[in-house]
Structures are given as structure tokens and as C-alpha cells.
C-alpha positions as CSV (number, residue, x, y, z in Angstrom):
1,X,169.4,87.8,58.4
2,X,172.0,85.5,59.6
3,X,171.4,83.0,62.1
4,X,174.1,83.3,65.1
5,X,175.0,80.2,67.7
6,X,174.1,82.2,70.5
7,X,170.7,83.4,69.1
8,X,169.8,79.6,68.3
9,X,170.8,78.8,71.8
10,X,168.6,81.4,73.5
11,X,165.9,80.4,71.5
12,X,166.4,76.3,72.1
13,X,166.3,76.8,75.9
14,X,163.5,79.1,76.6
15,X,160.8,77.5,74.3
16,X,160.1,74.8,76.8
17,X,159.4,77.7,79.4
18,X,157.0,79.6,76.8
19,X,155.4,76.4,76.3
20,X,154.4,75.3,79.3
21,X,153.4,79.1,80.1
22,X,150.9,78.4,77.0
23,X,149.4,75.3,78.6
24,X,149.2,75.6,82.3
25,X,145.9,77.1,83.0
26,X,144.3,74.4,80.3
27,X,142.1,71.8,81.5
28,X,142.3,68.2,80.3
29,X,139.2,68.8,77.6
30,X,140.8,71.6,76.7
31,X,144.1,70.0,75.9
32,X,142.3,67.4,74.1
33,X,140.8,69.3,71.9
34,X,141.2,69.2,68.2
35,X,140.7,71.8,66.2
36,X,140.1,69.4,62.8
37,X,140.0,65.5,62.9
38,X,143.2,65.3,61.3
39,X,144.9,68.3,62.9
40,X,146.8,67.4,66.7
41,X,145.3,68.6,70.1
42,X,147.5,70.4,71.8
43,X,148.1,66.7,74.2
44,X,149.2,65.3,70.9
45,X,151.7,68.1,70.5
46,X,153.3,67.8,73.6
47,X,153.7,64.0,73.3
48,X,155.1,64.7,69.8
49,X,157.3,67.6,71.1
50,X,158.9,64.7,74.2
51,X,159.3,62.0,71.6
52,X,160.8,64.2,69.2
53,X,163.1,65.8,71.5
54,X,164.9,62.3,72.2
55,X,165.1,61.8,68.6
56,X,166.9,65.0,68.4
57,X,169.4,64.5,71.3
58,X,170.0,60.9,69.5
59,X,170.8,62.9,66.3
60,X,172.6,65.7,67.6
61,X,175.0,63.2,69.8
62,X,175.5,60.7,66.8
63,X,176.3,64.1,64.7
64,X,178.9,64.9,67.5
65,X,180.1,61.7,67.9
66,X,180.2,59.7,64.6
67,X,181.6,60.1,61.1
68,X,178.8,61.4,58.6
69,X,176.2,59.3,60.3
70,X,172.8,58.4,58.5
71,X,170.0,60.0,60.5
72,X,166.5,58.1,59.8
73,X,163.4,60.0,59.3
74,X,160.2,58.7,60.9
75,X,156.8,58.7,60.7
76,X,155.6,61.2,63.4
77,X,151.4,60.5,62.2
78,X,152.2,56.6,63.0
79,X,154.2,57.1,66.1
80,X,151.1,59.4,67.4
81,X,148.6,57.2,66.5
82,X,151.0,54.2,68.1
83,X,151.8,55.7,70.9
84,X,148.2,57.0,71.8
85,X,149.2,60.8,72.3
86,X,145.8,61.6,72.7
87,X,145.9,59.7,75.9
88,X,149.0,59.4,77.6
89,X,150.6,62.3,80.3
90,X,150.9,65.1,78.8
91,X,152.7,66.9,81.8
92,X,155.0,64.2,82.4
93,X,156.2,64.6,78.1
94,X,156.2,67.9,79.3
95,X,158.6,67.7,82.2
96,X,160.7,64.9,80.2
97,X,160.8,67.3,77.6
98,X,162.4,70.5,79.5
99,X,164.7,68.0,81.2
100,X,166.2,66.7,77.8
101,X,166.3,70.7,76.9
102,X,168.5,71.7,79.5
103,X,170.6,68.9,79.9
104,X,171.1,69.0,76.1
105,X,171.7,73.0,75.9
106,X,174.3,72.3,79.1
107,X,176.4,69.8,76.9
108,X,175.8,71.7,73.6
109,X,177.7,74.7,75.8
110,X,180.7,73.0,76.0
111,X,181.5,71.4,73.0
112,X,183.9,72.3,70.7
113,X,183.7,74.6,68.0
114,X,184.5,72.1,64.9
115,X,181.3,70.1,66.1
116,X,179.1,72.3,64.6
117,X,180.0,71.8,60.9
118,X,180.2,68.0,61.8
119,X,177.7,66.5,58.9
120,X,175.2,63.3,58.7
121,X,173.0,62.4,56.1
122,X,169.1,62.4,57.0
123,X,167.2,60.2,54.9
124,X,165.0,62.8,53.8
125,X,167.3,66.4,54.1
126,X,170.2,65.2,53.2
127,X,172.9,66.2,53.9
128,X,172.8,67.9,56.8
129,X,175.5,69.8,59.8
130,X,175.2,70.1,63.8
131,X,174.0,73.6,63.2
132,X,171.4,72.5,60.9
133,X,169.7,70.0,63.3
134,X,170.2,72.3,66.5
135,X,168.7,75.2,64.0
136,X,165.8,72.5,62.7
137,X,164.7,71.5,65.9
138,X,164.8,75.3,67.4
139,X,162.3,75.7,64.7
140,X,160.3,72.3,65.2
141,X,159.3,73.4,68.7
142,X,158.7,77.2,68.0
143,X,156.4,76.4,65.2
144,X,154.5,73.7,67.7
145,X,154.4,76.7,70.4
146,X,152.9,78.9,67.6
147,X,150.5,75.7,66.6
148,X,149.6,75.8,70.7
149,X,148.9,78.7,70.9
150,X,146.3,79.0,67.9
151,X,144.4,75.7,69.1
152,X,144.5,77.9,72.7
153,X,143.1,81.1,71.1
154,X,140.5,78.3,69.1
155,X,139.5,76.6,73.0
156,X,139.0,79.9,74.1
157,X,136.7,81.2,71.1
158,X,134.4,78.5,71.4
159,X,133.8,78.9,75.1
């Protein structure tokens, strides 16, 4: 099945929506719940979900902007345990989140068509085109809504 533009588009800007549909009626234990000591709460995923989203504007802008740009890869275990995801706002990554989303998806909109075979090299895909990242981090935040939603159905089992 080929991937289109507009599909990918749909997708990026209405996963922050089913997202926070999947969290709101949580309560702070519940959000800081993990399902395995080395497995994220769904806190953790949110935080992770914000920070990631500003690396992925930062990529997808350098991508549109630079010559074959080298895009570094990052530790996102380290930045978690760094950062203290467990115990920062999660509705505020949240918020910050959606916001970078829809200012993102507005500029993506009207850029020019030869931006999206534009290439960079990431340290660990290689190399890799506008289309690929924006497809990559459609994916990244689907896959974390799915992961949401299991630690939900998890919370909810328990109680």
C-alpha cells in the first residue's frame, strides 16, 4: 500500500487530538503508572512525545532548509531519566506538543513540492528524505498512542 502526502498529513495532525482523548479522564496515579519497571508510564510518554516533537520540527526545518544535513540520534532512555518525565507536567508537554503539531502541519502545507525529496543523513538511518522523517514521526506518535492506550486498558484491569 503506498503511503500518500495527504494521508501522512491527516494522520500527523489528528494524533495529538486522539491522544489527549486517551488521557483526559486519567488521574495523576494513573498516569504514573508503569506497567514494568523498565517500561514508560504513560507521564513518561507524553514528556517523551513533547521533547521528541521539537527534535522533529528541528529536523524537519534543517531538512527543508539545509544541504544534506546530518541529523543526530539521541538517547531518548537518558533524556527521560534526565529530564525526570516521571515527574514533570505532563499536560503542559501535552499542550506544547499539539501546539508544535499544528504550527508544524500549517508550515508543512505550504511548502514546496521539491522539499519533500530534500535528504539528510541521520546518524543511525541514514540516509534519509523530508517524507521519511514527516512519515517516521507520524508513526513515532501513533505507536506511543497505541502504547497509551494499552497501559490505559492495563490501569483499568487492575482496578
Amino acid at each position: 500500500m503506498e503511503i500518500n502526502l495527504k494521508d501522512i498529513l491527516e494522520r500527523y495532525i489528528t494524533t495529538h487530538d486522539k491522544i489527549k482523548e486517551a488521557v483526559k479522564d486519567l488521574t495523576e496515579d494513573e498516569k504514573s503508572f508503569k506497567p514494568a519497571p523498565d517500561k514508560w508510564s504513560i507521564k513518561e510518554i507524553i514528556n517523551h512525545l513533547c521533547d521528541s516533537e521539537i527534535m522533529a520540527v528541528t529536523r524537519l526545518f534543517r531538512i527543508a532548509t539545509e544541504d544534506n544535513p546530518l541529523l543526530l540520534a539521541y538517547n531518548q532512555n537518558l533524556w527521560a531519566q534526565t529530564f525526570h518525565y516521571g515527574e514533570i507536567d505532563d499536560e503542559l508537554a501535552l499542550l506544547i506538543y499539539g501546539l508544535l503539531r499544528n504550527r508544524t502541519y500549517q508550515i508543512i502545507y505550504k511548502l514546496q513540492p521539491e522539499v519533500w525529496a530534500k535528504k539528510a543523513k541521520h546518524s543511525e538511518r541514514g540516509d534519509v528524505t523530508f517524507f521519511d522523517m514527516l512519515k517516521f514521526y507520524t508513526e513515532h506518535s501513533e505507536l506511543h498512542l497505541k502504547q497509551i492506550q494499552e497501559v490505559r486498558k492495563l490501569i483499568k484491569e487492575k482496578s
